[in-house]
C-alpha positions as CSV (number, residue, x, y, z in Angstrom):
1,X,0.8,-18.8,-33.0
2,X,-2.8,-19.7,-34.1
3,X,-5.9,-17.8,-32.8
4,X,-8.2,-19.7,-31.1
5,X,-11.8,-20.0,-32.2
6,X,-14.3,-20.8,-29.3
7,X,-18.5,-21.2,-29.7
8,X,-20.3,-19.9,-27.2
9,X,-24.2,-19.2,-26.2
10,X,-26.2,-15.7,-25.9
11,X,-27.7,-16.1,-22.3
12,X,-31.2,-15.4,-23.4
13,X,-30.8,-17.5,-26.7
14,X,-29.6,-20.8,-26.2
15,X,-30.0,-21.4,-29.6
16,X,-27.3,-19.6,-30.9
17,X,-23.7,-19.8,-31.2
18,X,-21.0,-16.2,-30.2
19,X,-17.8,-16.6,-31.9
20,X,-15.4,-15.6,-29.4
21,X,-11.6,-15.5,-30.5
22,X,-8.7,-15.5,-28.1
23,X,-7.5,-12.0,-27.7
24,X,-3.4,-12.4,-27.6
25,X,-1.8,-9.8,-25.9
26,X,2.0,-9.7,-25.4
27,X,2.8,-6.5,-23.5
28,X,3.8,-7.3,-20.0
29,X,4.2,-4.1,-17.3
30,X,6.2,-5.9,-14.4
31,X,8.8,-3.0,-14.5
32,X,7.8,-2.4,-10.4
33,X,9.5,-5.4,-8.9
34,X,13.1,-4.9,-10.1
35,X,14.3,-6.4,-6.2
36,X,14.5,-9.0,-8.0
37,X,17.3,-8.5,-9.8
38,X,16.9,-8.1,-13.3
39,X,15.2,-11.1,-13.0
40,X,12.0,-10.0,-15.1
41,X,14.0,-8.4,-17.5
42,X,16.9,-11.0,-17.7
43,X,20.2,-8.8,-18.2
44,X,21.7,-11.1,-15.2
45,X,23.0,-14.2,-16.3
46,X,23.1,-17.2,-14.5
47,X,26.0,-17.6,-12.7
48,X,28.1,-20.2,-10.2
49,X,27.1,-19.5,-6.8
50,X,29.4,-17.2,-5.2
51,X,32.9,-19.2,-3.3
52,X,31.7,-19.3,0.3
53,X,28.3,-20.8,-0.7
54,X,27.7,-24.4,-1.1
55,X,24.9,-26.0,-2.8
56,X,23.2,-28.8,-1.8
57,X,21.9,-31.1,-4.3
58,X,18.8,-30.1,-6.5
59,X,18.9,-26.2,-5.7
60,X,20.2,-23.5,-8.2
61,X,21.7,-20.3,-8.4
62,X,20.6,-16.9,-10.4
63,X,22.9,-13.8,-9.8
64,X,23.5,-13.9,-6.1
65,X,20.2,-15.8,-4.6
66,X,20.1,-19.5,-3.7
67,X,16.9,-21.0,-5.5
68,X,15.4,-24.1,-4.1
69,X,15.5,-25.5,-7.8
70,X,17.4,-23.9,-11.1
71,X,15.5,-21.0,-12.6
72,X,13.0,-22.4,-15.2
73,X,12.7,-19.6,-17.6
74,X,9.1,-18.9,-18.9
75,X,9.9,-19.7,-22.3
76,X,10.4,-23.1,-21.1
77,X,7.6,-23.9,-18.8
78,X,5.3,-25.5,-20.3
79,X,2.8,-26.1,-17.7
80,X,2.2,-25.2,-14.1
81,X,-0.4,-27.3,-12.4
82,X,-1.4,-26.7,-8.6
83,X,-2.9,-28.5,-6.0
84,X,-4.2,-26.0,-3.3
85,X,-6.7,-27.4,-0.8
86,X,-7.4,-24.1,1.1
87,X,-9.4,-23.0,-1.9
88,X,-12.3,-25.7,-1.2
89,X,-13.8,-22.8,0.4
90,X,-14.7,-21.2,-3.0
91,X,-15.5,-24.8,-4.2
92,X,-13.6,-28.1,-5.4
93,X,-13.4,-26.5,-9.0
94,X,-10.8,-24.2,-7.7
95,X,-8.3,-26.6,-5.8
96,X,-6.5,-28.0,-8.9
97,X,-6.1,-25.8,-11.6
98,X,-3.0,-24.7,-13.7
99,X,-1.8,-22.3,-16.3
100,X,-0.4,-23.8,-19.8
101,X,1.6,-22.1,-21.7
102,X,2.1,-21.0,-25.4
103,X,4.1,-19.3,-27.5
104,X,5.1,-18.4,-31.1
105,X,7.9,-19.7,-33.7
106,X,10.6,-18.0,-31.8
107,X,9.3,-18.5,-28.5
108,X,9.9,-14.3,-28.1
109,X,6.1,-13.9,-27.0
110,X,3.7,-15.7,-25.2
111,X,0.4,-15.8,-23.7
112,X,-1.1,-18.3,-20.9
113,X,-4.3,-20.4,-20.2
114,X,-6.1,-21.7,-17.6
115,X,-5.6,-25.6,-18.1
116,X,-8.8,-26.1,-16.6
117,X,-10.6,-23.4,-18.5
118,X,-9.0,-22.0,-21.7
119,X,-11.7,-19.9,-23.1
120,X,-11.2,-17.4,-20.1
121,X,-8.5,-14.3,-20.7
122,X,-5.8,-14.3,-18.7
123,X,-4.4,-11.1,-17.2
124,X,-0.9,-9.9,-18.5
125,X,0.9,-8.6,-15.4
126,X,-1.0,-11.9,-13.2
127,X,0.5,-14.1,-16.0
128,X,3.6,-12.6,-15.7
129,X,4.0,-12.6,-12.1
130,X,2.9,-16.4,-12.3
131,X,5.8,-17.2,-14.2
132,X,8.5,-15.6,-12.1
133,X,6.5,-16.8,-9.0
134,X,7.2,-20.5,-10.2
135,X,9.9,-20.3,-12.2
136,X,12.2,-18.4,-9.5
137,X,11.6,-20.0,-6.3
138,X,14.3,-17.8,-4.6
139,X,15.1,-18.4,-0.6
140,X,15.9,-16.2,1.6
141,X,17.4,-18.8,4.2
142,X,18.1,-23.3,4.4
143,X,15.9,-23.6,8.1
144,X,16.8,-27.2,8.4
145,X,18.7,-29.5,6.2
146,X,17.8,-33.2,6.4
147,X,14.7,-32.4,8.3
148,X,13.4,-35.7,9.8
149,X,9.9,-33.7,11.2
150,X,8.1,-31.3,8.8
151,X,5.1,-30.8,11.0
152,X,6.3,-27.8,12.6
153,X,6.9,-26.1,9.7
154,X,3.0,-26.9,7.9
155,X,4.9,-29.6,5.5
156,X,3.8,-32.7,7.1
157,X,0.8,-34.4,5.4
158,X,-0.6,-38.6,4.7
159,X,-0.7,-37.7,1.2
160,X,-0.3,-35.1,-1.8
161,X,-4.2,-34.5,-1.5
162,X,-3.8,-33.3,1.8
163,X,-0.8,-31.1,0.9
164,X,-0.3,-27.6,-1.2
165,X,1.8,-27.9,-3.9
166,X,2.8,-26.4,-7.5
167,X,4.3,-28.8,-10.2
168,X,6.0,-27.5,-12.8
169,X,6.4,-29.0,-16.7
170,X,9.4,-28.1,-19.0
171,X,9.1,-28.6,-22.5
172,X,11.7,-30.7,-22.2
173,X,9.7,-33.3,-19.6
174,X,11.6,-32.5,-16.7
175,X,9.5,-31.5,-13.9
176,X,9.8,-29.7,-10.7
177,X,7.6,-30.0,-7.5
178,X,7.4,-27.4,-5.0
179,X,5.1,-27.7,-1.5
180,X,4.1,-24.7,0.8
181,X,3.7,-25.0,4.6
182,X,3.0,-22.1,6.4
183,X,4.5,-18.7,7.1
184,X,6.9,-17.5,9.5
185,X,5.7,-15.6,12.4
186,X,6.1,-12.0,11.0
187,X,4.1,-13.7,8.0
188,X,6.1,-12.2,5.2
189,X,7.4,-15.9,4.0
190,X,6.7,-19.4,3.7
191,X,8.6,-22.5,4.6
192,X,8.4,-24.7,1.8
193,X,10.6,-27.7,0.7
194,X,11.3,-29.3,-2.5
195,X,9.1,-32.5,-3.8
196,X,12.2,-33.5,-6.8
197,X,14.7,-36.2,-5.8
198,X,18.4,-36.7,-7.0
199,X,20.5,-39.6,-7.4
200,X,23.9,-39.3,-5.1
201,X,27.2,-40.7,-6.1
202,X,26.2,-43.7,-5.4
203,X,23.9,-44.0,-7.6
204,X,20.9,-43.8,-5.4
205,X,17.8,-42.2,-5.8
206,X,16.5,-39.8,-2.6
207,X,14.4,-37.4,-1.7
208,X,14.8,-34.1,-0.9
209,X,14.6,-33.3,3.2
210,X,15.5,-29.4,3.1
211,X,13.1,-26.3,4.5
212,X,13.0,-23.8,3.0
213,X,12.1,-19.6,3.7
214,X,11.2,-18.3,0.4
215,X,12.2,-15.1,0.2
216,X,9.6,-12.5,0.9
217,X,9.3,-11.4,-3.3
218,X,8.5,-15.1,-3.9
219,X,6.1,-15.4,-1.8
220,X,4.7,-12.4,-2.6
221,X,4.4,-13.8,-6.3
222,X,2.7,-16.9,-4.5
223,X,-0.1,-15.3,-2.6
224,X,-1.0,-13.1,-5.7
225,X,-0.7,-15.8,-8.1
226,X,-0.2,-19.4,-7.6
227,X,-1.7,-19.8,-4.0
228,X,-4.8,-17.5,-5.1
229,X,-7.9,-18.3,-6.6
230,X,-7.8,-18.9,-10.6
231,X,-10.4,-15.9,-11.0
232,X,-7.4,-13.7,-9.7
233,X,-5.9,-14.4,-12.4
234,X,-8.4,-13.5,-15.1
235,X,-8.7,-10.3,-17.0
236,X,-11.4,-8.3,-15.5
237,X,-12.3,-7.1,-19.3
238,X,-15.8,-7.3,-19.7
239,X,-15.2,-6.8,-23.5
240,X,-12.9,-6.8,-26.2
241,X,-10.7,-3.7,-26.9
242,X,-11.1,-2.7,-30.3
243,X,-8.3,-1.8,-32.8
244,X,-9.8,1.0,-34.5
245,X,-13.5,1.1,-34.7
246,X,-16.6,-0.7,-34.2
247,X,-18.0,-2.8,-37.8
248,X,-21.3,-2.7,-35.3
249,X,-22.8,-1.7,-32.1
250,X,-25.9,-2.3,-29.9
251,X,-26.8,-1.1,-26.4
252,X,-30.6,-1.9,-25.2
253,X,-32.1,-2.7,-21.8
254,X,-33.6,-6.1,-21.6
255,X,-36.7,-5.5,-22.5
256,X,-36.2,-4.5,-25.4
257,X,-35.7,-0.8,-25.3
258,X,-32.9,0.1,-27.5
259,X,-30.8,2.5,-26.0
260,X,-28.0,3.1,-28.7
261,X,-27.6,1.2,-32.1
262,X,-24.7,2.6,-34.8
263,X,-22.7,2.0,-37.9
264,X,-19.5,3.2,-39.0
265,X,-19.1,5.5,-42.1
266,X,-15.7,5.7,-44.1
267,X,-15.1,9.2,-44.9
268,X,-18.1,10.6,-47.4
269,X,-19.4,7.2,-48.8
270,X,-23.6,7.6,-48.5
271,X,-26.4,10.0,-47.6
272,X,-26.1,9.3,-44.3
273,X,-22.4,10.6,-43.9
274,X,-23.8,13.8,-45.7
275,X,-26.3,14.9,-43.5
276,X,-24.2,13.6,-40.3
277,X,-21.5,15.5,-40.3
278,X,-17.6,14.8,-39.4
279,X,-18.6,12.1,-37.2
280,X,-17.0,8.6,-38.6
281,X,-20.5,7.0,-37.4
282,X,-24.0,7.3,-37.8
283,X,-26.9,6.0,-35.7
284,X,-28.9,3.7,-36.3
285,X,-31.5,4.1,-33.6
286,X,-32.7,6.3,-32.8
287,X,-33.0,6.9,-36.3
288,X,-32.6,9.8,-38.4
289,X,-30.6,11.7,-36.1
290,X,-26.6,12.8,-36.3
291,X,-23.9,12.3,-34.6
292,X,-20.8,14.7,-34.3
293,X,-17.1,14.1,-34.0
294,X,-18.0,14.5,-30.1
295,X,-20.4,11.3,-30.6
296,X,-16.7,9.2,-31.4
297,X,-15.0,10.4,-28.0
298,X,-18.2,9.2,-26.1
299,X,-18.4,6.0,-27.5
300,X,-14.9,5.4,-26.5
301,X,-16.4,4.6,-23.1
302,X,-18.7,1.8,-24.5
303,X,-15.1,-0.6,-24.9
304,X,-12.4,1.4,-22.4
305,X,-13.9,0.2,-19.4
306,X,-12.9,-2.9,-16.8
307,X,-14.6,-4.6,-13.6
308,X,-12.8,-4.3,-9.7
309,X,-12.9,-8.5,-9.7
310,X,-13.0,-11.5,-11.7
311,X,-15.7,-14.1,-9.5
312,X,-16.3,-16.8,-11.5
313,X,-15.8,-18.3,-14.5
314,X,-18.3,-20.9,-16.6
315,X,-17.0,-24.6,-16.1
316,X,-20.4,-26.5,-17.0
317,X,-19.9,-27.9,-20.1
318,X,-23.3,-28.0,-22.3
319,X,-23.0,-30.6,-25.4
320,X,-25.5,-30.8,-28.5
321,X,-25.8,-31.1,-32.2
322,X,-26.5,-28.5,-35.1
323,X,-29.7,-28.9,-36.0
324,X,-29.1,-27.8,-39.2
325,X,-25.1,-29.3,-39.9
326,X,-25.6,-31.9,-37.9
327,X,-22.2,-31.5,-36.7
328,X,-22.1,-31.8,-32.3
329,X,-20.7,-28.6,-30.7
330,X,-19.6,-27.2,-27.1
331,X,-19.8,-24.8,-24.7
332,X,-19.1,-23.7,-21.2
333,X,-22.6,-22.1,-19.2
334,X,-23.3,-20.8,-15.8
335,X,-25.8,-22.9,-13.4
336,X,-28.8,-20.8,-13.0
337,X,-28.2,-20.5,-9.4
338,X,-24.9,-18.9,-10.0
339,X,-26.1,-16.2,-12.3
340,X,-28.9,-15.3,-10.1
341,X,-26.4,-15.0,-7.2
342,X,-25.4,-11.8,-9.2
343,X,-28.7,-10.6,-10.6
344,X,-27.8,-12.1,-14.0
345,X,-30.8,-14.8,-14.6
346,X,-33.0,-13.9,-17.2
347,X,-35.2,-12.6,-14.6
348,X,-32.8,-9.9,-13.4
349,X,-31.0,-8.9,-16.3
350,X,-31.0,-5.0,-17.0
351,X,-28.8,-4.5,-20.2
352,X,-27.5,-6.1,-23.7
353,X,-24.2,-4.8,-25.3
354,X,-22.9,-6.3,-28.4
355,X,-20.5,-4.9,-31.3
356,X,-18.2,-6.4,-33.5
357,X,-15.3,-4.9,-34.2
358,X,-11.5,-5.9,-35.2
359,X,-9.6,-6.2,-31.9
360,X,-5.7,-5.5,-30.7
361,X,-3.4,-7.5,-32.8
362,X,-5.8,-9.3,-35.4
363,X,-7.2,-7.8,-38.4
364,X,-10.5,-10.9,-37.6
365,X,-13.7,-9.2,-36.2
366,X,-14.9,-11.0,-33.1
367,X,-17.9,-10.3,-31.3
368,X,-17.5,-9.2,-27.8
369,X,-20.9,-9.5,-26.1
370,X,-22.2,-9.0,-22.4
371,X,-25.6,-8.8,-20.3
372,X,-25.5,-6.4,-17.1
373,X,-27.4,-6.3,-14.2
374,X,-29.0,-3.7,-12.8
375,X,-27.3,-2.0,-9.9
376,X,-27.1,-4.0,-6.6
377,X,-27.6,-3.1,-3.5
378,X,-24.0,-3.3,-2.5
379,X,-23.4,-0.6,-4.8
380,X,-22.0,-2.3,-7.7
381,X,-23.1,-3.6,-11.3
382,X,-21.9,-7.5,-12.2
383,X,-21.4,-8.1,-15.7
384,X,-21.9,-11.4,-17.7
385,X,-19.1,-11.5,-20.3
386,X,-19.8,-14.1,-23.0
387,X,-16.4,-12.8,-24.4
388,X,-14.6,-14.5,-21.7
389,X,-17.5,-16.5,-20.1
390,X,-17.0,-14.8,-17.1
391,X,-18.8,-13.1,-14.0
392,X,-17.3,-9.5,-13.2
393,X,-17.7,-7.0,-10.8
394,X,-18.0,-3.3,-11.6
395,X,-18.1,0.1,-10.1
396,X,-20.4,2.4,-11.7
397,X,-18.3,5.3,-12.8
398,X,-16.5,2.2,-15.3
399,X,-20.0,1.8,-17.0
400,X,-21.8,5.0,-16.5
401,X,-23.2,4.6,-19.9
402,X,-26.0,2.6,-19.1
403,X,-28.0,5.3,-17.5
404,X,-27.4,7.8,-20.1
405,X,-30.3,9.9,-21.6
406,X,-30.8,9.3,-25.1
407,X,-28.8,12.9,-25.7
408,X,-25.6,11.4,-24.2
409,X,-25.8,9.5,-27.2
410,X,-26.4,11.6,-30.0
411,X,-26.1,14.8,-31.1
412,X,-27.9,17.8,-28.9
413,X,-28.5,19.5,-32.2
414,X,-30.9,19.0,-35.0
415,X,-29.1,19.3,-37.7
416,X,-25.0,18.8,-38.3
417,X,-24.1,19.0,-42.1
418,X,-21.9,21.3,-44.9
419,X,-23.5,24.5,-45.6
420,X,-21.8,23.8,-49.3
421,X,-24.0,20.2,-49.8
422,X,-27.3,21.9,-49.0
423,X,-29.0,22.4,-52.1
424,X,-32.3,23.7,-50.8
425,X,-34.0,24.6,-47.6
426,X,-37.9,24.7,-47.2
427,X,-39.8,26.2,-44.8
428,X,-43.8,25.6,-44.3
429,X,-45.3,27.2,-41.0
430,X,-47.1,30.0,-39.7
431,X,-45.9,33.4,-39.2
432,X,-48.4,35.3,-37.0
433,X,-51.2,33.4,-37.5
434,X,-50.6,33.3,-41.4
435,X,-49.4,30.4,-43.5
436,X,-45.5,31.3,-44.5
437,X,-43.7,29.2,-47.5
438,X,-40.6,29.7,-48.8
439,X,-38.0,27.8,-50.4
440,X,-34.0,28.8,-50.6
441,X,-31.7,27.8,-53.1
442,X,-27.7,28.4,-53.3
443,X,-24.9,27.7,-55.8
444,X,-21.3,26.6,-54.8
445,X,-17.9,26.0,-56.5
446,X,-16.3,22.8,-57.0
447,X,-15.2,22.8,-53.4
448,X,-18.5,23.2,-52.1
449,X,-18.1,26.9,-50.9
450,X,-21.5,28.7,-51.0
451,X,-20.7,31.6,-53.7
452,X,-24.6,32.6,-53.9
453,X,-28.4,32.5,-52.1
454,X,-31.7,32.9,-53.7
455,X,-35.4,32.9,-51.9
456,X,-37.2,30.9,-54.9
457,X,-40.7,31.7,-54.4
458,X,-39.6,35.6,-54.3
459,X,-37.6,35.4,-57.4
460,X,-34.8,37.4,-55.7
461,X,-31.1,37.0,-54.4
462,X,-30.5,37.2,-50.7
463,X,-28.3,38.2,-48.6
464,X,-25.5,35.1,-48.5
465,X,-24.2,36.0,-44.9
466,X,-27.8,36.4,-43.8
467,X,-28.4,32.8,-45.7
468,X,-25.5,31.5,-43.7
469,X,-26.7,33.1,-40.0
470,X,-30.3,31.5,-40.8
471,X,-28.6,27.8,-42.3
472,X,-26.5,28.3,-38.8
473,X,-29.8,28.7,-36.6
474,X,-31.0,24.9,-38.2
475,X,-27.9,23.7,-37.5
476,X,-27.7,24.9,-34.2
477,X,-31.8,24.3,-33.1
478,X,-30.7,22.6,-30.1
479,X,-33.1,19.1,-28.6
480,X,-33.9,19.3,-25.0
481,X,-34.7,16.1,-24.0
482,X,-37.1,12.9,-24.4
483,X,-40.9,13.8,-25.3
484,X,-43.5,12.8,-22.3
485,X,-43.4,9.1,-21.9
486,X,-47.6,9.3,-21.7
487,X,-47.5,11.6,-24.8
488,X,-50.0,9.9,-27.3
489,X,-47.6,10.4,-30.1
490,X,-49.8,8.6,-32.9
491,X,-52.6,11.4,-32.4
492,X,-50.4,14.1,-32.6
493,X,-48.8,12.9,-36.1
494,X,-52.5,13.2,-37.2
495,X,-51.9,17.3,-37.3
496,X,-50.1,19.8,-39.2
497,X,-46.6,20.2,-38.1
498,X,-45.9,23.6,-36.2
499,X,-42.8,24.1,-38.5
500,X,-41.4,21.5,-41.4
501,X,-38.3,22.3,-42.6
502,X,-37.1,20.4,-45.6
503,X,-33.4,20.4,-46.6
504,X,-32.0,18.7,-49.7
505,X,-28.9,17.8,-50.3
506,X,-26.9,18.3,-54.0
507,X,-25.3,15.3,-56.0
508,X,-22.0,15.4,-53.8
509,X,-18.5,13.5,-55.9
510,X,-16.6,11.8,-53.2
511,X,-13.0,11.7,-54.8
512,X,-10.4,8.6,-53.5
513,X,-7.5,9.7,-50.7
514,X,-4.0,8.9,-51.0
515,X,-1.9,7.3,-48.4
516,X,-2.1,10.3,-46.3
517,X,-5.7,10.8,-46.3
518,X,-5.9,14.2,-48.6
519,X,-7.9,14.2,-51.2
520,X,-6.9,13.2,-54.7
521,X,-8.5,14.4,-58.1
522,X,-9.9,10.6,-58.7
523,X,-13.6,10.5,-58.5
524,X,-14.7,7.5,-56.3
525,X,-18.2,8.1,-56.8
526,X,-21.2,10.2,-56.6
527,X,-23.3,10.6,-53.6
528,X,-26.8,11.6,-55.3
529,X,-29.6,13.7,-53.9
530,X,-31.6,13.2,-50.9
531,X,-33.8,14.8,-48.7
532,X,-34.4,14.7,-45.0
533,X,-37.3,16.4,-43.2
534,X,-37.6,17.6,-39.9
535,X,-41.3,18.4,-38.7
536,X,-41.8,20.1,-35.7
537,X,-45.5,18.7,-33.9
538,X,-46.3,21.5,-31.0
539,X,-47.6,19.2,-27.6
540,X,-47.9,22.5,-25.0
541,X,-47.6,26.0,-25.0
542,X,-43.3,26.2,-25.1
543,X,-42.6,22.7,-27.0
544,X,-42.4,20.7,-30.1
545,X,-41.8,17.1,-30.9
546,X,-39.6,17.0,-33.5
547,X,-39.8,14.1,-36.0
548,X,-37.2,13.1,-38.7
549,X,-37.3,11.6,-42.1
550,X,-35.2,10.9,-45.0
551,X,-35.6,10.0,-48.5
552,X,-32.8,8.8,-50.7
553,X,-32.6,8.9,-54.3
554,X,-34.5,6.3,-54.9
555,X,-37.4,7.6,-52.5
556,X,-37.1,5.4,-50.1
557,X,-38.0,6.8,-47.1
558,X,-36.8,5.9,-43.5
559,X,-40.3,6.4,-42.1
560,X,-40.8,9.6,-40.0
561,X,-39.2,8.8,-36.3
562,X,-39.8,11.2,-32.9
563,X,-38.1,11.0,-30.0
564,X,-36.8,14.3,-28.6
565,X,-38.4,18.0,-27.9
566,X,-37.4,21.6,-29.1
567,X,-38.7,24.6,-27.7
568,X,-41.5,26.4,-29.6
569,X,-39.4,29.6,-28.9
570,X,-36.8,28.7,-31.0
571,X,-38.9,27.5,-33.9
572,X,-40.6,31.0,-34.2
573,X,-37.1,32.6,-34.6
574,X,-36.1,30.0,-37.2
575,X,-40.0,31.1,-39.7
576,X,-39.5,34.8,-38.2
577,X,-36.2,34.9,-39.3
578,X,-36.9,33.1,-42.9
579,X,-39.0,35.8,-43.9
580,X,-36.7,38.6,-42.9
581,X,-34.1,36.9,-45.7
582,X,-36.9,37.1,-48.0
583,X,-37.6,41.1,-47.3
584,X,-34.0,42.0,-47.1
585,X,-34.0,42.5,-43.2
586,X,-31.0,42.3,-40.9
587,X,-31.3,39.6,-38.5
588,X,-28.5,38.2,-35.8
589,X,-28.2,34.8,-34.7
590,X,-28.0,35.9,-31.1
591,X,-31.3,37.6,-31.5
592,X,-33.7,36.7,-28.4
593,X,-35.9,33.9,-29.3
């Protein structure tokens, strides 16, 4: 089985083509309707119908239940197209529609498509249903044989347009036609009657004159599936799930705002990884701050997340040529009116996600993309999925993201690194009205355990427990929240900073992992020396903008970035505390700030 490769358009750039690639799942969960006699698993065989019952020409048998036609197993169906005119309520594009099927070499696993539509994800269990729905038309009584009036029963019509029908294509070319009336009066089942002829033993050919009462499983199958609107049987995946992690990720409102931007980081490979921790990501925005191993159970939400509906999918085809290939190209898009039905015009859109990221099944990245709107007044965000090119329905607590503060996303703490790859910490700030400046060193062994901590300037060794308590207060110097959004930020970089504290980092080997993921005595590489510098800029009486910079090797800097607050309290502790190290003095970490 191939994967399918589909172009698609951003909604706010036109310009620009989304690969989207046909997620292929194979799993199907249908273990709940086992009344059916193995029927979904297929450990009964197909039998001869049982002594005292007769069948009439055309039907079949499976186990113990009469079928109007023989079971068609999925495996052989290769399409199912239906003609339903009670869905002109929703709109002509739903009244005939059908589900292909396709499978691989050894016709083991399968997925469907909407024969109309077949950029649109299908959902497993719907899919599966769909096939036993019309593949197993079981009965649960013959209400008339050679029926000369069908009216009574909803089966009389002028013409197929007028009637509701399925029609069902083997892979060999045999077909099988099946058309619904209407239910009985406790509504549980529908009188139906086959649309196939047979030839008698004279040779003739005739139609089929039987009603039918499906049985109530069948029609069960129907209402869910074949007699429903197409949408109901989409996946109400807004996204794609990944398989491991995310190659990229972006979260921003529409106007421009960026919310959330981060890469992913393979073990110990760059600065970045150094200074962030165990955390298999780092952010890119807002930059220069770190992300824990708590930052990769949050993210999970960003993909493990699913609408209440399906409402519409994109059926307007939009044709044009590369302006640079010159090759034409395709793609399905909404009618303006449709997306501003859910508050997804361009007017009324709220948020952007986009990642990339290999998915379930493939080892490809695709790029699973969507625009939100904001939340409606019935309650509900509606998603735009350019995955699927669809239109779906969520409840808040599925995307609760969206509204996070900016410390949802990253790390509450300042600082999350290895004691044993600090080099050096700097400190320049006042202490009691007096400038204070002091710089500590330490030396570790080839593991990176600190064996030893000096206070530069003094010329002295310190106290390495006390060096760890005080390297523990950094790491811990918590941020509160987002500065003032009237805070005149540009003015107050003009200053001095309250507190800087510089910590730089020591050449770090990174050796290769076997196939376990331990550590092997091959040097992969080295990770040189960098520095990154937190400044602390005091706005009021009890708080401190804190900005962030690093500088690589190289001395490239990533340009000094603010966005959250500390308290002043704490930064007094951290200089007060620095200078006790220096004179020897005991100091605790749960000291009152």
């Amino acid at each position: 089985m191939t994967n399918k490769t589909k172009l698609s358009k951003s909604f706010l750039s036109r310009r620009r083509n989304t690969i989207v690639a046909l997620l292929v799942i194979f799993t199907v969960l249908i273990a709940g309707y086992f009344a059916l006699r193995g029927v979904l698993v297929g450990e009964v065989a197909e039998t001869t119908p049982p002594a005292e019952v007769e069948l009439l020409p055309g039907e079949g048998v499976y186990g113990s239940s009469t079928l109007v036609y023989p079971r068609v197993e999925r495996k052989d169906i290769k399409t199912v197209k239906i003609h339903n005119p009670a869905n002109r309520v929703y709109g002509d594009v739903y009244v005939d529609w059908g589900i292909g099927f396709a499978y691989d070499d050894e016709a083991k696993d399968y997925y469907g498509f909407l024969l109309t539509y077949d950029y649109a994800e299908l959902d497993d269990s719907q899919l599966a249903y769909f096939a036993v729905g019309a593949g197993y038309p079981t009965i649960s009584a013959r209400v008339e044989e050679n029926c000369s009036d069908f009216s009574p029963y909803g089966l009389a019509f002028a013409s197929d347009e007028e009637a509701t029908y399925i029609l069902v294509e083997k892979r060999d070319g045999t077909t099988h036609k099946l058309y619904f009336g209407k239910k009985n009066l406790g509504g549980s089942s529908y009188y139906v009657r086959s649309g196939d002829t047979y030839v008698d033993d004279a040779g003739n050919t005739l139609e089929r004159n039987t009603v039918y009462l499906l049985s109530a499983n069948t029609t069960a199958y129907a209402d869910a599936t074949l007699l429903a609107k197409p949408t109901e049987m989409l996946t109400t995946r807004v996204t794609y799930p990944i398989a491991s992690k995310f190659s990229s990720f972006i979260l921003q409102e529409a106007d421009g705002d960026l919310n959330i931007s981060f890469l992913p980081v393979d073990s110990i490979k760059n600065v970045e990884s150094v200074f962030g921790g165990s955390s298999v990501y780092y952010t890119v925005s807002p930059k220069g701050y770190f992300s824990s191993s708590e930052f990769e159970t949050r993210i999970k939400r960003f993909e493990d997340f699913s609408g209440v509906e399906t409402l519409e999918y994109a059926t307007t085809l939009f044709e044009d040529v590369d302006e640079e290939t010159g090759e034409p190209y395709s793609f399905y898009v909404f009618e303006e009116e449709v997306l501003q039905k859910y508050g997804l015009d361009r007017d009324h859109v709220k948020f952007l996600m986009m990642y990339t990221a290999a998915t379930e099944g493939s080892e490809e990245h695709v790029v699973s993309e969507a625009y939100f709107s904001d939340l409606r007044p019935d309650g509900y965000y509606y998603a735009y999925s350019l995955s699927f090119n669809t239109i779906v329905r969520i409840d808040p607590t599925q995307v609760d993201f969206l509204t996070w503060d900016m410390l949802q996303f990253v790390d509450a703490y300042a600082l999350r690194m290895s004691i044993g790859y600090c080099d050096t910490i700097r400190f320049k700030g006042l202490l009691n009205g007096k400038s204070f400046t002091e710089s500590f060193s330490s030396t570790v062994n080839e593991e990176y355990r600190v064996t030893g901590a000096y206070a530069d300037n003094a010329g002295t060794e310190v106290s390495l427990s006390l060096y760890r308590i005080l390297f523990q207060e950094i790491y811990n110097t918590m941020l509160r929240g987002d500065i003032p959004a009237d805070l005149d930020t540009e003015a107050l970089l003009e200053n001095e900073p309250y507190l800087e504290i510089e910590v730089k980092t020591r050449d770090v080997t990174v050796y290769a992992t076997d196939d376990f993921g331990m550590p092997t005595t091959k040097v992969e590489g080295v990770i040189k020396s960098a520095r990154r510098i937190l400044r602390f800029y005091r706005y009021s009486n009890g708080r401190a903008m804190l900005t962030v910079e690093t500088i690589d090797s190289n001395g490239k800097s990533s340009g000094e970035s603010g966005r959250f607050y500390v308290l002043t309290s704490r930064l007094d502790k951290l200089i007060g505390d620095a200078d006790k190290l220096v004179r020897g003095e005991s100091f605790s970490f749960y000291d009152k700030e």
